[in-house]
N, C-alpha and C positions, 0 to 999 in steps of 0.2 A: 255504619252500614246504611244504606239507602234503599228501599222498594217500594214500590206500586201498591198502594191498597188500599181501602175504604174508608172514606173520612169517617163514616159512620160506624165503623167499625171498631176504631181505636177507641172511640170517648167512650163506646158503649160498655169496651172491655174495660173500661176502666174500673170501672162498678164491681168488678169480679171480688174487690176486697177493699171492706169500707177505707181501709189506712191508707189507698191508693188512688181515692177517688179525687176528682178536681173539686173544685166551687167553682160555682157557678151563681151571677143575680139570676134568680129565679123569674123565670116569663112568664108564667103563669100561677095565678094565684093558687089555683087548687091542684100544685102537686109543690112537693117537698123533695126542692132542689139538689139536700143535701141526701137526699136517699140514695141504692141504687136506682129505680123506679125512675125517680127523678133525674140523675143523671142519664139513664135512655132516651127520656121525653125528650128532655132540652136538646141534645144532640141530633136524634133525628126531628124534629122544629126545623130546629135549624138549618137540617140538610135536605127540608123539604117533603120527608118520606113521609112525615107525619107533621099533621099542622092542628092549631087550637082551632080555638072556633071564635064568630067575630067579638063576640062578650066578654074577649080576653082570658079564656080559660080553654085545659085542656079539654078539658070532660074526660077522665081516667076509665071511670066505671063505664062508659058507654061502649059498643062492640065494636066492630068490624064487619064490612060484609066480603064477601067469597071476590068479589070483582078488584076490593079495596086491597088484600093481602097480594092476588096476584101481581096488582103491579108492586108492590117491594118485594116482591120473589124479582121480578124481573130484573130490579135495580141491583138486587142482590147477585144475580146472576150477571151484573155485568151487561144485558142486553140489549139496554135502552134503547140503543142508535136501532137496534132490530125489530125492535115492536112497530117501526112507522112501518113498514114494508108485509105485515103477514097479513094472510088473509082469515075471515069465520073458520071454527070446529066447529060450532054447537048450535042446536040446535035453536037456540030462546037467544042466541047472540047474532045483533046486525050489524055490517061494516060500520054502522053509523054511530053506533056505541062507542063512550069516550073509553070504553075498555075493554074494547075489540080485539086489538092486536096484544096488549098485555096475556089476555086470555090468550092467545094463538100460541105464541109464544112458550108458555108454562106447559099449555098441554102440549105441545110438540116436544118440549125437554121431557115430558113425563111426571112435572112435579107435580102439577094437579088437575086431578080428572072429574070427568062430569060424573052425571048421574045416568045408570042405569036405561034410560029412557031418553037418553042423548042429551041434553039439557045438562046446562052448567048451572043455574042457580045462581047468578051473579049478584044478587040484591038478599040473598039469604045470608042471616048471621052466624060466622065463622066459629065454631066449635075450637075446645081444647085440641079433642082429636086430630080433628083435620088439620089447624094452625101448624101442630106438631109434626103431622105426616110431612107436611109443604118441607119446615124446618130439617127435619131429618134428612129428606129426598136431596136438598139442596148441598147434606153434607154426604152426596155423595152415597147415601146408604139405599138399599131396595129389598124388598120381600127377602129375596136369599138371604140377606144381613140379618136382618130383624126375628125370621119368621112372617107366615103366613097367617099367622090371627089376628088380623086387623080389628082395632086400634093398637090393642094391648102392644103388639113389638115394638112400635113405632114410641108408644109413651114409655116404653121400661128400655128402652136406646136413650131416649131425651132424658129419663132420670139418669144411668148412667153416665151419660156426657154433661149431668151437672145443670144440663139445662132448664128443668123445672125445682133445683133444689130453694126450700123453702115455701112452694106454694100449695095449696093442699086444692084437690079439684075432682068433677066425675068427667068424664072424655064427653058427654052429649053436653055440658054448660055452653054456654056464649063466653069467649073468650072477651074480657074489657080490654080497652085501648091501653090501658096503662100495664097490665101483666102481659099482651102481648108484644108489647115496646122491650122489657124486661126479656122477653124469651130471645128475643130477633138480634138484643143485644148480646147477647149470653153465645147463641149460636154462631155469629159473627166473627168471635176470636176464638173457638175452639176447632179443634185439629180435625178436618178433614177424613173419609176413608181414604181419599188419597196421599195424606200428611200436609196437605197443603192446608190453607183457611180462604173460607171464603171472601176474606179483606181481601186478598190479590185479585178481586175480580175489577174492582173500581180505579180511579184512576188521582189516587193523591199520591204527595211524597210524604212518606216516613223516614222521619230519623230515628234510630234506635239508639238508646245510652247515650243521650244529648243531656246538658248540665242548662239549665236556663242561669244564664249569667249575669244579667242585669235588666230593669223595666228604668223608666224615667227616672224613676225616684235614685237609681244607684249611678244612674251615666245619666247625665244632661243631655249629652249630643243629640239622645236618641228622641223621637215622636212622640207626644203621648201615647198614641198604639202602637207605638214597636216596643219588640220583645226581643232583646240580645241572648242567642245561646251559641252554645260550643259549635254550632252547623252552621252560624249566620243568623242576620238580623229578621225574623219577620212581622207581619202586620198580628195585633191580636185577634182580627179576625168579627165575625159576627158573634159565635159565643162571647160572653163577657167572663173568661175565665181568671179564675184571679190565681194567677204565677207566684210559685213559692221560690223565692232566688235559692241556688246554688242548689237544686235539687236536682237527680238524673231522673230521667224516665224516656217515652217515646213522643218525638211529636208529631202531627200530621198535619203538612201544609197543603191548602188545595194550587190550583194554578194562577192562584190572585195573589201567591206565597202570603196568604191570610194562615191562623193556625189555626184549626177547626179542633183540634183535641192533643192533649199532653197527658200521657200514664205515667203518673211516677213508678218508680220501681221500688217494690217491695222490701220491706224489712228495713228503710232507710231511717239513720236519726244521725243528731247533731249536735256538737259542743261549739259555740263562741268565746274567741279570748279578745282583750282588747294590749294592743303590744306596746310595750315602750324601746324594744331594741331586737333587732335579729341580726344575728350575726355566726360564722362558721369561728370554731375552733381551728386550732394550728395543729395540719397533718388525721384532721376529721372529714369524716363520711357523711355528719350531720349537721345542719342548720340549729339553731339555737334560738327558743320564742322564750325572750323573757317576757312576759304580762305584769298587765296594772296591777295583780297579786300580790308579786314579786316570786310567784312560781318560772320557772323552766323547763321547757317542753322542747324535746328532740326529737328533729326528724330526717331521714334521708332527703342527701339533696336531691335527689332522682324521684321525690314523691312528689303527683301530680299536682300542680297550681293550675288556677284560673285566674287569671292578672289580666286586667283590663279588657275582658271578653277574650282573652287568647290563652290555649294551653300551655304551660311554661314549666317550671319545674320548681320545690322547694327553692333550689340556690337561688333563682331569680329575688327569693323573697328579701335577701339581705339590702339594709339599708333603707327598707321602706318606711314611711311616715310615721312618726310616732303616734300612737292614738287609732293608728287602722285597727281594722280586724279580721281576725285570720277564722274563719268556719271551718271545722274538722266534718268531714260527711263518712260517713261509716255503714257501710251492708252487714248487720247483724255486728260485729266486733271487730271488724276489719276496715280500716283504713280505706277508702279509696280515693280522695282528693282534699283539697284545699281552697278553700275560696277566698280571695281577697277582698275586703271591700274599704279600699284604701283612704284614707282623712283627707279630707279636701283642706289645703292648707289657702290663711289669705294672701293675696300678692298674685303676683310677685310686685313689687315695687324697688324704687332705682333709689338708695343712698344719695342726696344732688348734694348735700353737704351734711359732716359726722356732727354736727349740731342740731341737727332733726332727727337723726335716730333715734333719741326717747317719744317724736312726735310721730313716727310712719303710721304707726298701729294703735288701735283704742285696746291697750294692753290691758286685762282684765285685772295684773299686780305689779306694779312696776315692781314694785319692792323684792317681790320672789319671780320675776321673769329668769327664766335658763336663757342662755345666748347658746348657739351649737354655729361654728362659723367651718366652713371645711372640714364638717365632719369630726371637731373638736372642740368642747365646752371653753368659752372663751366668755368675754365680761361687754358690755354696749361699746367702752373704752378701741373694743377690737376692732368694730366695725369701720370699715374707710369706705371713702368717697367711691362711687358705682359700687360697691356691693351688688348684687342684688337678695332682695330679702324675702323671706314670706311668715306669718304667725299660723301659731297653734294656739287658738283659741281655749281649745280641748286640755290640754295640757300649759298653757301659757308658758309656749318656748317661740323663742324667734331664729330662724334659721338665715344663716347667710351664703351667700356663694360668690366667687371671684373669678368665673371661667370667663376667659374672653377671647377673641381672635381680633389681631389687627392686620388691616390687609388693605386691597386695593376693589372699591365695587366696580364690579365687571359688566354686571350681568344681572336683569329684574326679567321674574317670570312670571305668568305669562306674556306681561307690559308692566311700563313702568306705572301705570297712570292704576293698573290692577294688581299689584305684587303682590305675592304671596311668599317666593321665595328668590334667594338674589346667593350672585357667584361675586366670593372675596377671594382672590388672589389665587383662581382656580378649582373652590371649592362653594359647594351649594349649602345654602343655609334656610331653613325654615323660618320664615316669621311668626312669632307665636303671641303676640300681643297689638294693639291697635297704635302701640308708640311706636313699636318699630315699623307698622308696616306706616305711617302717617312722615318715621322721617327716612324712609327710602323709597317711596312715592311722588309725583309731580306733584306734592302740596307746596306753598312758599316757603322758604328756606330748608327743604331735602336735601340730603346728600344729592350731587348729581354722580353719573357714571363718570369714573376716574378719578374719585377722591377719595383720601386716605379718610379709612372709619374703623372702628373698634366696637367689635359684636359682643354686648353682654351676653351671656346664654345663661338659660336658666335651668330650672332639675332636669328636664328631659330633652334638655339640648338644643332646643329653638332660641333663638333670637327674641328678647324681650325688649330691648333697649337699644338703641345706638350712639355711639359719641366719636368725638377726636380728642385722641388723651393726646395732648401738644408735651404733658411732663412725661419724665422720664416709668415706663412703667414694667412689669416683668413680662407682656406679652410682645414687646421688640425686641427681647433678646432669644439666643441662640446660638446652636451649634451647625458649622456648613457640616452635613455629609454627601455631597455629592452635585455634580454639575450635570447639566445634558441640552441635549441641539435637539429641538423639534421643529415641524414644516409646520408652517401657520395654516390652519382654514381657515380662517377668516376673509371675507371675501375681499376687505380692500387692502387682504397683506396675503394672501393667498398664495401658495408655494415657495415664500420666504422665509430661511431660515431663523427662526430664536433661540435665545438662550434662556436655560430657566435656570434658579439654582436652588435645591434641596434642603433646608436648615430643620433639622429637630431644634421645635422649640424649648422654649424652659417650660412650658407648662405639659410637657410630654408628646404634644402635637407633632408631627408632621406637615409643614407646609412648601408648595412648589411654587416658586416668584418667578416673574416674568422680568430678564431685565434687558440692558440695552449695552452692555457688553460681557465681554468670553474672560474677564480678568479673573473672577474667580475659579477658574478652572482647577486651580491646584491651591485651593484654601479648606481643602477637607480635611474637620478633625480641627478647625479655627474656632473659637470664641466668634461670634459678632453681634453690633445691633443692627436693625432692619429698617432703613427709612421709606420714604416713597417720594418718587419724584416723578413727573409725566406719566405717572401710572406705569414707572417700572420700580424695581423693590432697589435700594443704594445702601449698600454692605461698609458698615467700618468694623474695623477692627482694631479692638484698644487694648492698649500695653497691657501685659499683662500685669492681673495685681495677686498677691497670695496672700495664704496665712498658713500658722503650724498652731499643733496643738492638738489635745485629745478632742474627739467627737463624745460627748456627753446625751444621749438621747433624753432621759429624765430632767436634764436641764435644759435641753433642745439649744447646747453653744455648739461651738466651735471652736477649742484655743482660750476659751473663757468668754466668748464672746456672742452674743445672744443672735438666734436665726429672729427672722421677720415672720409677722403670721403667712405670708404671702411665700416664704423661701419657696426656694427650688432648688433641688441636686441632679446634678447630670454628670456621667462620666463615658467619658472615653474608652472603649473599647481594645478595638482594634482599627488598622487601617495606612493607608499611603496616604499620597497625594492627593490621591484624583474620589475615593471612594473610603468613608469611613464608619464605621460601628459603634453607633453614642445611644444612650439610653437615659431615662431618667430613672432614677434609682430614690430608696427612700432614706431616712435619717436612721431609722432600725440596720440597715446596712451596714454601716459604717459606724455604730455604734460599740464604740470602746477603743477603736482607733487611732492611736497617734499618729495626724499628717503628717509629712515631711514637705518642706517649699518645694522640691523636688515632682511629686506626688500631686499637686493640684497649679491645674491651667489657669485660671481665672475665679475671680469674686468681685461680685457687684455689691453695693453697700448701700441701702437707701440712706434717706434724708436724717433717719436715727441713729445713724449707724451700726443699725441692723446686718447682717449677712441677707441678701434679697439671693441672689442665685449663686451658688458654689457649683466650681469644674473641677473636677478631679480624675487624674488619671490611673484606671484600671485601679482600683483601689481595693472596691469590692470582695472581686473574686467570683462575680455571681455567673461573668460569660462563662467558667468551663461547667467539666462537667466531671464529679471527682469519684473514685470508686477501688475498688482491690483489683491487681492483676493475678490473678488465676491458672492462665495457662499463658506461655512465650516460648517462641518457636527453637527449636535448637540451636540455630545459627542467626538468630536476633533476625532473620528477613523473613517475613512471612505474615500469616495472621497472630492478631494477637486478642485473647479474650480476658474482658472485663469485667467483675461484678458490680455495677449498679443499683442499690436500694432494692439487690433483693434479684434483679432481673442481669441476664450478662448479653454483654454487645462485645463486639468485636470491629477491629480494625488494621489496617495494613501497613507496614512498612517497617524500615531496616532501623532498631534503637538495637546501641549496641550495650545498652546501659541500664538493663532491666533484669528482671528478673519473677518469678511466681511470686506472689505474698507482699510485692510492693504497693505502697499506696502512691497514687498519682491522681493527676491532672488531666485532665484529653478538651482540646479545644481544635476546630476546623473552624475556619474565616478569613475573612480576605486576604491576610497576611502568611495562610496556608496551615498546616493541621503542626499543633505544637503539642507533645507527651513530655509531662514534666513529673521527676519522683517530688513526692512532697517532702515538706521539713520533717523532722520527727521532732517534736519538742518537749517530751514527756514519757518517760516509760516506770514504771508501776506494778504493784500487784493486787492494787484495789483501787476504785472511785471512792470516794468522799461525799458526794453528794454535786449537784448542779441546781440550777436557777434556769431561766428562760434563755440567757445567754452565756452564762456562768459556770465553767466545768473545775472540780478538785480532784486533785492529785497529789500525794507526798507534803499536802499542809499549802500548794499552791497555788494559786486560779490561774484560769487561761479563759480565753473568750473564745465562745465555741458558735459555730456557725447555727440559723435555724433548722437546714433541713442535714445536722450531722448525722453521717452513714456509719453503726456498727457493724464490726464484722467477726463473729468466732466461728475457734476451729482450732483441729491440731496442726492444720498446714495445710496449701494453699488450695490444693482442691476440695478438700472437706470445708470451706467457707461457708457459712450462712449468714444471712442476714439477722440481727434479732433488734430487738429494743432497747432505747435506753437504759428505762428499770429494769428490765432481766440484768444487764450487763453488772449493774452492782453486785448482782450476786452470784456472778460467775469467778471460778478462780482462775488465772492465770496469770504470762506476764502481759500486760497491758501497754500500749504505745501510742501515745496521741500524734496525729498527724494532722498541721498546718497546713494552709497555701503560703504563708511565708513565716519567715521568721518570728515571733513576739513580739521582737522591738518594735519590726515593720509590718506592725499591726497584723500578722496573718492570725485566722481563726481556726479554731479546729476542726477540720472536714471530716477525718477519717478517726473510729475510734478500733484498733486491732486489738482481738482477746485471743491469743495463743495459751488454748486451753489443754494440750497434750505433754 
């Protein structure tokens, strides 16, 4: 929320409670910054309303005079612009007085009157009483509020609105500069007789429930005066406030977006963890903080984050750096966000050859370094040529990474000679380091535009590096899905037709090549590798090569035969000719699967005789979408409804081959909507027990799908949905149901408990 109101008013409220107050370097010797007291002075210092004297001190104990209050009556009223324009009340006041119009002003609002005898008293010093009356007046209150006993209603209104609590006083003393700072601040943020407050009268922005997110210290990017919160970045302004990160409160920017005052908000405290992994559970609602403890802390993924000055959520937290740290900020015992303040790892740096990798980094142990390469604990031995790398000094782990794209450079932006970011084979890439931007720049030997390059990227996706991998590597292969004709803009091919051709790559990508004929039209759903010639993409296609053999996850083969740290699995969907449905899929997939040659399109084999990319067709099972049928129409044409993991959908058309209580299949896609009954491959009157992928039955295993659907009931309408472990201990007859047969590797999708 955003409004209008008084810089002065915010800092002053802050005081209302010592645990919410700012710091502040103190500008003045003789008061005590960290007070309330003190936090009023500085504030209005600062905002001019009030100023020290030239000795460098405030002078707290000395008074006020009657001329001196009027004008921050006025300021307070919002009036400023109005005081050049009035004319003399009184009697002892000249137009020539620097406090002429301030006077005019007040007395025409009725906040403060003269004496008796016409005369204001302008150099006379301000009393409790009167300070207060002004005070009051301003919030709006008058004799009918108070009563008619002047002082007294006026001071037992200000003790009830809190505003004189703590000071002890007679109404005829001289008010000092310093308890009247205290009152003006106290008055400022308290409620109006109209509900309003008199901060709406001035003219800052407030942000309310803004989280300060980061100062220099936590984000480099920033200025030494800037201040990163949840609102935006602003300057820290003339006060010298000193910012607590990850704390909520209010802040108030003037129109120099300087911050002139931050209230935190009350009742707030905090726990720091330092984490070594975050990750979700399978089929969970919560994030998982394991810490340097070796404790485990869960949270919904829907619980707020603060990630890199931006609002995000728990799930975002997965995968972040090992050694960050995660702040819990809490309103009395409740939860309200999360602050990241993530490891700066070193690097990134480019692998130029795997006989330096023990050299990249000044490793703090060689001997106990962790390697983590894609997200999987591996040995230095893993590491290959471009890697890109970065260390944890904090932890002494070295991390690596092998994203890349190879394509054709198209396109540097904003110039080649200033690049920042550059278009490979249709698509925009961020430079994120001084090598890359040094070799796709006009320096000597650059890439020029139309030459084939190969984009390292690093954690967040920019471009750190550039090369031409001339050997054979996994970022030229792929699968065609699809062809298409676009009109060129380009100015000197301008309304001539091209052809582009579509290939999911092996690294999961998506990429659109420009080429220089229509041949591949009807190669959708083809193996290929990707060359580049004139800066158009040149497609082969190679015999195909197969294997057979179980999928072994925990030994990561194939047939017996060991995947590459670099593998890739892709499969085939669905599809014709011209348009096809290929996905990359993981090795957990396919895990317990006996191939058939039949069953896989293609394998590429590095130089070890590693498996580097495997093709398989539809193997899975992951395109449909499997459930219980429930209700089917009398005459098999009609609608038909499905149970779902709980939830039911429905769909259309004439199967004359179904019936309530069946488990199936349902897939719609290119090749058009396919309802299939599944296998039955097991029926029972008890589980045995399961594993992660591992289901018992009758003394037997079978390999069961991750997200397998129970279903009990005495028949087919009564269906529900339940859970694994309940289903042990449910009695009935029991029936497992496959996407295929066991031989041909199907898993078990459907678990049915026919409990009547």
């Amino acid at each position: 929320m955003i409004k209008k109101i008084t810089a002065l008013v915010l800092a002053l409220a802050f005081a209302l409670s010592v645990s919410s107050l700012p710091t502040f370097a103190a500008t003045y010797a003789d008061v005590d910054a960290s007070s309330e007291m003190g936090t009023a002075v500085e504030v209005l210092s600062a905002l001019d309303v009030l100023s020290g004297y030239g000795d460098g001190n405030f002078h707290p104990d000395d008074s006020l005079t009657r001329a001196q209050f009027a004008k921050i009556a006025v300021y307070l009223l919002g009036k400023a612009d109005e005081a050049v324009t009035r004319t003399d009340a009184f009697s002892d006041v000249s137009s020539s007085d620097w406090y002429s119009n301030f006077v005019s002003v007040v007395a025409s609002e009725g906040i403060i009157e003269g004496y008796p005898d016409g005369s204001f008293g302008a150099n006379d010093e301000i009393t409790y009483a009167q300070a207060l009356t002004i005070l009051i007046r301003l919030l709006g209150y008058t004799a009918e509020d108070v009563g008619y006993k002047w002082p007294q209603g006026y001071i037992d209104k200000a003790a009830a609105l809190k505003i004189t609590e703590g000071v002890t006083f007679d109404s005829d003393d001289v008010i000092t500069r310093g308890v009247a700072a205290l009152f003006i601040y106290r008055a400022l943020f308290t409620d109006m007789k109209s509900g309003a407050q008199l901060v709406t009268n001035m003219d800052v922005e407030v942000y309310e429930d803004t989280v300060i997110t980061a100062t220099r210290e936590e984000n480099s990017a920033l200025l030494e005066n800037e201040i990163q919160t949840s609102a935006g970045t602003f300057k820290k302004g003339a006060l010298d406030l000193d910012f607590e990160v990850g704390y909520e409160g209010t802040v108030v920017v003037n129109d120099d977006s300087e911050i002139v005052a931050f209230m935190q908000n009350e009742n707030m405290s905090s726990e720091s963890y330092v984490t070594t992994r975050v990750y979700t559970e399978t089929n969970s609602t919560n994030v998982a903080i394991l810490t340097d403890s070796g404790d485990t802390l869960y949270y919904d993924v829907e619980t707020p984050v603060y990630k890199n000055g931006s609002k995000t959520t728990a799930a975002d937290l997965v995968g972040i750096t090992e050694g960050s740290t995660l702040t819990m900020f809490y309103k009395g015992s409740v939860l309200q966000y999360i602050l990241l303040n993530e490891y700066t790892l070193q690097g990134p740096k480019t692998v130029e050859s795997t006989s330096t990798v023990s050299s990249l980094f000044s490793y703090s142990d060689l001997s106990t370094l962790k390697v983590i390469r894609k997200g999987i604990t591996a040995s230095l031995s893993d590491i290959e040529q471009y890697d890109v790398c970065y260390y944890s000094e904090k932890t002494n782990t070295l991390y690596a990474y092998n994203d890349r794209v190879t394509g054709v450079y198209e396109d540097a932006s904003p110039i080649k000679a200033n690049v920042s970011t550059v278009t490979v084979s249709g698509k925009e890439y961020t430079l994120g380091s001084s090598t890359a931007i040094s070799k796709m720049n006009e320096s000597e030997g650059a890439f020029k535009i139309g030459d084939r390059v190969t984009l390292l990227l690093g954690t967040d996706g920019e471009v750190v590096d550039v090369v031409d991998l001339t050997s054979a590597d996994i970022s030229i292969y792929g699968v065609v899905i699809g062809t298409e004709e676009r009109i060129s803009e380009d100015d000197d091919k301008k309304g001539r037709a091209e052809y582009y051709v579509n290939i999911l790559m092996a690294d999961g990508s998506e990429m659109s090549y420009l080429t220089d004929t229509d041949d591949y039209e009807e190669k959708a759903g083809k193996f290929c590798e990707v060359d580049f010639e004139n800066s158009y993409a040149k497609l082969t296609f190679p015999k195909s090569v197969t294997i057979t053999g179980k999928v072994d996850k925990d030994t990561k083969t194939v047939g017996g035969v060991a995947l590459a740290s670099d593998y890739s699995i892709l499969e085939y969907e669905d599809g014709d000719d011209y348009d096809a449905a290929v996905s990359k899929i993981t090795l957990a997939d396919l895990d317990g699967i006996t191939l058939r040659a039949a069953k896989v399109k293609h394998v590429v084999y590095n130089a070890k005789g590693e498996i580097l990319v495997l093709y398989v067709d539809n193997v899975s099972g992951n395109r449909n979408t499997y459930g219980m049928m429930i209700e089917v129409p009398d005459d098999n044409d009609g609608t038909y409804t499905m149970l779902v993991n709980g939830v039911t959908t429905t769909f259309s058309g004439t199967y004359n081959s179904f019936s309530a209580g069946d488990a199936v299949s349902y897939y719609s896609g290119i090749s058009g909507v396919e309802v299939k009954q599944l296998t039955r491959v097991a029926t029972g009157t008890s589980i045995n027990g399961y594993t992660d992928n591992i289901i018992k039955m009758n003394g037997q295993s079978y390999l069961m799908a991750d997200d397998v659907a129970v279903y009990a009931g005495a028949y087919a309408g009564e269906f529900k949905s339940v859970s694994l472990d309940d289903a042990l201990s449910l009695a009935g007859t029991i029936v497992f149901y496959a996407n295929a047969s066991i031989s041909e590797g199907g898993k078990v999708r459907i678990i049915k408990i026919i409990t009547g």
